[in-house]
C-alpha positions as CSV (number, residue, x, y, z in Angstrom):
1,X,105.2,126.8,105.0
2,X,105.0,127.2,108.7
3,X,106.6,130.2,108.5
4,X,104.3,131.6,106.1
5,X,101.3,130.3,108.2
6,X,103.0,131.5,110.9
7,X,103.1,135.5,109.4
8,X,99.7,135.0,108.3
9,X,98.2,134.5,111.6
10,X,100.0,137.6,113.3
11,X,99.3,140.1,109.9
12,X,95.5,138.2,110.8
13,X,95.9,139.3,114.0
14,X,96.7,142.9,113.2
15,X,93.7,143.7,110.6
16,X,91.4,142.3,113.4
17,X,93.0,144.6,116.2
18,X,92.6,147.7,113.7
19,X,89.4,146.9,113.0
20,X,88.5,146.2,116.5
21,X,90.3,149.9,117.3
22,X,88.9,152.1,114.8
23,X,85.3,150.6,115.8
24,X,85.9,151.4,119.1
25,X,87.3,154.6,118.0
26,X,84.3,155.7,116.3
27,X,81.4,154.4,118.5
28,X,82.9,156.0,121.2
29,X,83.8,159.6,119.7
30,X,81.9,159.5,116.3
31,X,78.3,158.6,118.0
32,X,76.1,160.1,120.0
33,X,74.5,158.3,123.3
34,X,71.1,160.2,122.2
35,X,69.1,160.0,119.0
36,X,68.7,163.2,117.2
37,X,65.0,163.1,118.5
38,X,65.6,162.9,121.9
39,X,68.5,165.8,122.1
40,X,65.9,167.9,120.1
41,X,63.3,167.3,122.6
42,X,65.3,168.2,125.2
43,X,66.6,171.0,123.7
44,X,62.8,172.4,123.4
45,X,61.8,171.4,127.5
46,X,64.7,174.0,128.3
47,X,63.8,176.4,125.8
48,X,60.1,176.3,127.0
49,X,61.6,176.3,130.7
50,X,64.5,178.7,130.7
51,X,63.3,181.0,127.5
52,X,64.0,184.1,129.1
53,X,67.2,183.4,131.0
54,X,70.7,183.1,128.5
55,X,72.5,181.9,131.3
56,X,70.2,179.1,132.0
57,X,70.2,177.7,127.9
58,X,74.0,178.5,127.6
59,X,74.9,176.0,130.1
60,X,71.6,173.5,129.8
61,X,71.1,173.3,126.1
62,X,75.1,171.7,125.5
63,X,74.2,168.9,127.9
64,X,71.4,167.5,125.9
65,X,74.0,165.2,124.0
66,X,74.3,163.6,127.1
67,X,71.8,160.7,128.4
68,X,71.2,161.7,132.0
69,X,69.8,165.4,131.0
70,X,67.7,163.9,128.4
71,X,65.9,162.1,131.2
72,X,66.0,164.8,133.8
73,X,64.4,167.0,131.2
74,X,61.8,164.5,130.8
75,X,61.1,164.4,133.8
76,X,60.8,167.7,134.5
77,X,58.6,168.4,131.5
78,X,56.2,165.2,132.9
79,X,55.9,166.4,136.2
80,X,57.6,163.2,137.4
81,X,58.1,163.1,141.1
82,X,61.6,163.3,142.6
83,X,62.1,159.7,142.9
84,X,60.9,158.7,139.6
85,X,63.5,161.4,137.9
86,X,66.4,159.9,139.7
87,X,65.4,156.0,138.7
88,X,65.0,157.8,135.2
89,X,68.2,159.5,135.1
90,X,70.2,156.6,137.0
91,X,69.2,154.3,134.4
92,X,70.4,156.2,131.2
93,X,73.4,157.0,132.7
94,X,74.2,153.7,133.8
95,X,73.0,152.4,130.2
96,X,75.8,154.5,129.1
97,X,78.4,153.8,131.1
98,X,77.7,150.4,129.9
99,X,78.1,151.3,126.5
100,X,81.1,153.4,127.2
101,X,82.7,150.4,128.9
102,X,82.4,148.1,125.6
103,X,83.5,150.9,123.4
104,X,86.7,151.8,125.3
105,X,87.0,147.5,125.5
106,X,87.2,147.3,122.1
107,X,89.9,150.1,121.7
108,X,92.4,148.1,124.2
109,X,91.1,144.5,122.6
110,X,92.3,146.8,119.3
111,X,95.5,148.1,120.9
112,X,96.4,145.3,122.0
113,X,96.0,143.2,119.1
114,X,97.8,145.6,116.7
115,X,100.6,146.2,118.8
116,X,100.7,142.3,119.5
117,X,100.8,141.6,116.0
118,X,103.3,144.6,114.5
119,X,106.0,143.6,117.4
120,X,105.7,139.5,116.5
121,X,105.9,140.3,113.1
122,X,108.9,142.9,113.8
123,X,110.8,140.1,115.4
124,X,110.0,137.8,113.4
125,X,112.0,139.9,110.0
126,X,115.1,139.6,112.4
């Protein structure tokens, strides 16, 4: 019976730390950092700003995914003074680098667990 208790704690073990992988997994690389509405937003600040100029959208307009232009492009668009768009933009970059930080935490939490659990229960059979 100990054993068997024994086996079900590390197969426990392993479900958890696949769970806790492909979580990490897909918050990391399957979400965005912006909402739908804010990338679109940005997208139409450059497009107003930088209309004319294909140089100017083809490298600006494949940033908007990305937290930090999203608030630099607000800014722009409100006029905000130079100090107020860097304590805008340092703030959602540093709100995701937090987020980024849990996510890839939960991916070695994951890795960890799995491979923890495989190799125990590999020995184990021997």
């Amino acid at each position: 019976m100990s054993q068997a208790n024994f086996s079900f704690r590390l197969m426990f073990l392993s479900v958890i730390g696949a769970l806790a992988l492909a979580g990490g997994l897909y918050l990391q690389f399957g979400t965005s950092a912006v909402s739908l509405a804010d990338k679109q937003r940005c997208e139409k600040i450059i497009l107003d700003l930088y209309g004319n100029s294909e140089e100017a959208k083809s490298a600006l307009l494949p940033k908007c995914s990305e937290p930090g232009m999203v608030a630099m492009m607000d800014a722009k668009a409100n006029n905000s003074g130079a100090a107020s768009a860097a304590q805008s933009i340092a703030g959602a970059n540093q709100s995701d680098i937090g987020t980024s930080a849990l996510n890839f935490g939960l991916i070695g939490a994951g890795i960890g667990l799995l491979l923890g659990g495989i190799i125990s229960l590999l020995r184990r059979k021997k």
